[in-house]
N, C-alpha and C positions, 0 to 999 in steps of 0.2 A: 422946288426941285432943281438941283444942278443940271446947266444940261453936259449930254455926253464929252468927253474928251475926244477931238476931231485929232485927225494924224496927216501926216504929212506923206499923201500916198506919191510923189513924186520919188521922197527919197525912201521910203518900204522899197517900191517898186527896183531903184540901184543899187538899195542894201542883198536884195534879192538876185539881182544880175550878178553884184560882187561874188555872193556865197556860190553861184549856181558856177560860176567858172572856177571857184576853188575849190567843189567840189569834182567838177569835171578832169581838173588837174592831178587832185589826188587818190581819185575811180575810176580809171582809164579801163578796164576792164569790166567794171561792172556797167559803165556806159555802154560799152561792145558788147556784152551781154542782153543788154536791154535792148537796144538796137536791133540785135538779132532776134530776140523775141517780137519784137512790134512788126516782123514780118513775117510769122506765125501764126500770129493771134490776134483778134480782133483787138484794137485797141492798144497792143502791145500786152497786155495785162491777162493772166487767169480771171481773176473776180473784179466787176467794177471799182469795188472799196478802191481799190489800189489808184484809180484813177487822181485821186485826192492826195496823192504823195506829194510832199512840198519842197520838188525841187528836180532837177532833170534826169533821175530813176533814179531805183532803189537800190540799197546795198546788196551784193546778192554774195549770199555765205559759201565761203568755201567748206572752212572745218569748226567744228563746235566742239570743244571737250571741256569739263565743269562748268565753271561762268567764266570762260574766257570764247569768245567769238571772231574767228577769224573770217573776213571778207576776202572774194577771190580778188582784190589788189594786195594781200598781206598785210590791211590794218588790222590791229588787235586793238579795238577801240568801244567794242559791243560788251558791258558787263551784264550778265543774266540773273536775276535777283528771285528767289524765292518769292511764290507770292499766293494769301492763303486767304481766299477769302470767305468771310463768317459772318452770316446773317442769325440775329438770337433776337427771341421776343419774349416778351414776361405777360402774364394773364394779371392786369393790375386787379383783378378780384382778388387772386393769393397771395401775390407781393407788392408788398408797398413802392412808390415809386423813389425815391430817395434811397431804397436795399437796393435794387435794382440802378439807379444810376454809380451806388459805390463800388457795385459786384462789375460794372462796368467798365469802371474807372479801374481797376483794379485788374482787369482783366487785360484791359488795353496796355495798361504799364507791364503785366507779367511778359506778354509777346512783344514788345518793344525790345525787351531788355533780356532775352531770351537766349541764353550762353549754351544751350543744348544739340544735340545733334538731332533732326528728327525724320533723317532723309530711312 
């Protein structure tokens, strides 16, 4: 067995510092936002999850209209994507498994390639 691929946490660690100041730079407002809340709220954060955000606070949205997502600094950089998710199971007593993986395969290219409106 190979073993793991080791990384060089010296430079994660400055790749990390780099991105965390040009994110600082270019969220000047949603860092003040954040800031402001982490002396509201335990932790800074509503729900723990958030604590796990990778990088010195979160985007925080000003305005949202279709899939375009504006952040209160006035990036439009957020695209919102459709997303539908479908769990399907076959009783292999009634269908064979090879119908069943082409009904699949079939299924998975119709929604792929789906030109339709279905909002």
């Amino acid at each position: 067995m190979a073993a793991a691929p080791s990384f060089d946490r010296d430079r994660l660690r400055q790749l990390m510092e780099v991105e965390s100041e040009r994110f600082c730079a270019a969220h000047p407002h949603s860092l003040a936002l954040h800031e402001r809340a982490a002396a509201r709220m335990p932790l800074g954060v509503p729900m723990p999850w958030m604590l796990a955000w990778p990088g010195p606070c979160p985007v925080y949205v000003q305005t949202a209209a279709g899939a375009l997502v504006t952040d209160a600094d006035g990036n439009d950089s957020i695209a919102v994507r459709h997303i539908m998710r479908l769990t399907l199971g076959f009783d292999h007593r009634i269908i064979d498994g090879a119908d069943a993986g082409k009904f699949m395969a079939e299924l998975k290219k119709t929604l792929e390639n789906w030109d339709g409106d279905i909002g």
